[in-house]
Wavefront OBJ file of the C-alpha trace (Angstrom):
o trace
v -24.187 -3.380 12.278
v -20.727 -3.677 10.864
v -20.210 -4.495 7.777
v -17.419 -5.687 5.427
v -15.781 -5.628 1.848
v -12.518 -6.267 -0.214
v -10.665 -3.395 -0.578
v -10.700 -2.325 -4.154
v -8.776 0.233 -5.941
v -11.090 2.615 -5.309
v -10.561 2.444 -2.008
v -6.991 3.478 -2.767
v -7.212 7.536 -1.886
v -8.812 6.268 1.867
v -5.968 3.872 2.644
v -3.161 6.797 1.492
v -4.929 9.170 4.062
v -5.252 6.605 6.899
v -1.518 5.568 6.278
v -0.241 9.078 6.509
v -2.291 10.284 9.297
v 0.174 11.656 11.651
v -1.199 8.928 14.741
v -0.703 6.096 11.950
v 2.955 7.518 11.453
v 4.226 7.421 14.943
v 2.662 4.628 15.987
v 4.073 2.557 12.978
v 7.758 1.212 12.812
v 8.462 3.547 9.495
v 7.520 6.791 10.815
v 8.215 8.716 7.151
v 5.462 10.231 5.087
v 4.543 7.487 2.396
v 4.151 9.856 -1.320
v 0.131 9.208 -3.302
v 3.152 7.831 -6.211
v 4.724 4.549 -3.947
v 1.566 4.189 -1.769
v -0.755 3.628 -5.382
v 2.502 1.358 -6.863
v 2.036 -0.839 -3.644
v -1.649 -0.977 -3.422
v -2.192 -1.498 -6.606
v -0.025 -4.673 -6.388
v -1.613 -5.698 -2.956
v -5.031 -5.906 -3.874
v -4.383 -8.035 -6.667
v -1.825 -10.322 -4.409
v -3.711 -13.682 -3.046
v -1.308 -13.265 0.145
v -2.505 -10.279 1.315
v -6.757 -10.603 3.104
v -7.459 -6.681 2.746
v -10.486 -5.474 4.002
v -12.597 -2.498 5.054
v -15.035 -2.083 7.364
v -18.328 0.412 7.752
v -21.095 0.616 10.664
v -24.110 2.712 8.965
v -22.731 3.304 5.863
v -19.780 4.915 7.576
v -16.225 4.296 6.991
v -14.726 2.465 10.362
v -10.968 1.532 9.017
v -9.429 -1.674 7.907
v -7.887 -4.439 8.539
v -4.824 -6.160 6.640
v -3.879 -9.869 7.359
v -0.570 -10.369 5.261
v 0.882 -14.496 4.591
v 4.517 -13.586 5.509
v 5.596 -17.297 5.649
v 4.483 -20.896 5.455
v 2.470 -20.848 8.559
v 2.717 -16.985 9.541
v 0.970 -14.046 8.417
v 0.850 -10.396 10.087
v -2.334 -8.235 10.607
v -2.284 -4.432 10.325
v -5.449 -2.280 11.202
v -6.299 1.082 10.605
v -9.133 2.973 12.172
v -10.327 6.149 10.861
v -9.679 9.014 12.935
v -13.360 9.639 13.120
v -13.767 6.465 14.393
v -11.118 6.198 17.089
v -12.074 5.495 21.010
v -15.440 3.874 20.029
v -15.013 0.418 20.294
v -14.418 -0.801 16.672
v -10.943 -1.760 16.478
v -11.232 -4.856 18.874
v -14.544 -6.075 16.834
v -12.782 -5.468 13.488
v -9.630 -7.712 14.663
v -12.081 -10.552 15.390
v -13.957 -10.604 12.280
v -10.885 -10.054 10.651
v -8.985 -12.525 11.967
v -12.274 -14.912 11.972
v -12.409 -14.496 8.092
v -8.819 -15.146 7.406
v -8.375 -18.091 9.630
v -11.562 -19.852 8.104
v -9.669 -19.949 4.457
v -5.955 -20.465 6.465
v -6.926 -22.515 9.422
v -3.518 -23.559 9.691
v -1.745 -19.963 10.258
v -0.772 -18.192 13.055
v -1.427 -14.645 13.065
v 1.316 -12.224 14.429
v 1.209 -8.574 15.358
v 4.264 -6.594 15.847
v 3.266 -2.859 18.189
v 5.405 -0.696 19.569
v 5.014 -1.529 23.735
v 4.139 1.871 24.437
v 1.078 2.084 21.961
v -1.658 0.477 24.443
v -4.714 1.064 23.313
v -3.757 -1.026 20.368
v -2.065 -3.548 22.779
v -5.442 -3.729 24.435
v -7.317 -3.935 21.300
v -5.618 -6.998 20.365
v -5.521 -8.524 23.336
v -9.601 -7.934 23.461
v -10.004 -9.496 19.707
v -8.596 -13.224 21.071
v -4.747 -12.526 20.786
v -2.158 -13.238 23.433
v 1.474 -11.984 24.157
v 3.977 -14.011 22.492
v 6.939 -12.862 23.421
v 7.578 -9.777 25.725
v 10.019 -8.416 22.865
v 10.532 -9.092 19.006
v 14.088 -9.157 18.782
v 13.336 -5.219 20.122
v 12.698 -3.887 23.488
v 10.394 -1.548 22.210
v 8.134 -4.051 20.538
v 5.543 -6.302 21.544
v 4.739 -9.561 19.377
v 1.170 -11.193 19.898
v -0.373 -13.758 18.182
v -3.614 -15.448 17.272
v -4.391 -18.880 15.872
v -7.955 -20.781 15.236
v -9.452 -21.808 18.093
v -11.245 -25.224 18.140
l 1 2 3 4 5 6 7 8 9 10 11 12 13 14 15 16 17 18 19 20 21 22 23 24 25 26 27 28 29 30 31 32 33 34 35 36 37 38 39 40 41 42 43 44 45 46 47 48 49 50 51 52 53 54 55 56 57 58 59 60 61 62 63 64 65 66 67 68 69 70 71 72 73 74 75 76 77 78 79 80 81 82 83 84 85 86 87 88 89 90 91 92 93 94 95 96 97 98 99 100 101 102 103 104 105 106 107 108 109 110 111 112 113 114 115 116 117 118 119 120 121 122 123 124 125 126 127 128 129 130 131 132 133 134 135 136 137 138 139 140 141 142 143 144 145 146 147 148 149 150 151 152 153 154
């Protein structure tokens, strides 16, 4: 059964690795190497930020990945996910999306949630699209990029 927490800071050595794992890096819009020095400067400061919903997620006692829902704006916040490379091609990422997203729209019922992937990663495409989200708009201001949303459902 999958399970969830807050990320705390000692989760901050597992989300360094999973943001420098060389998938992670191509796939995401920044493709450089992030150093242990900025990566534990910014985590630090997002756990402790009321914007940002940061959670990770286990099956078993074992590490799946996690999921980031970020208020960008009034209304608007953006999700990021992460699944452990262990992990991958089993499912998880579509189920963690909906809890996710279920959690965070329970305490912001009134935001829509946007992703922003590259068009040509589709498993994550499909992952979305499996967790409740539909295309928004066939590019963000960026051929190359897909936008899909999600808001609470009634």
């Amino acid at each position: 059964m999958i399970h969830f927490r807050k990320a705390s800071f000692q989760d901050v050595i597992q989300y360094f690795e999973w943001v420098n794992n060389p998938l992670v890096r191509i796939q995401s819009f920044n493709t450089n190497s992030i150093s242990l020095a900025e990566h534990t400067k910014w985590f630090t400061k997002a756990i402790n930020d009321n914007s940002k919903l940061m959670l990770i997620f286990s099956d078993n006692n074992i590490t799946i990945g996690q999921v980031r829902v970020e208020i960008s704006d009034e209304n608007i916040a953006i999700i990021d996910i992460s699944i452990d490379e262990t992990q991958r091609g089993k499912g998880y990422a579509s189920q963690l999306l909906q809890i996710a997203t279920d959690e965070f729209l329970c305490i912001n019922p009134q935001h829509k949630i946007n992703a922003h992937i590259k068009r040509e990663n589709i498993t994550s495409v499909k992952s979305f699209l499996k967790a409740g989200f539909i295309i928004d708009k066939q590019n963000d201001n960026n051929n190359d990029t897909l936008l899909l949303s999600k808001t609470k459902t009634v």
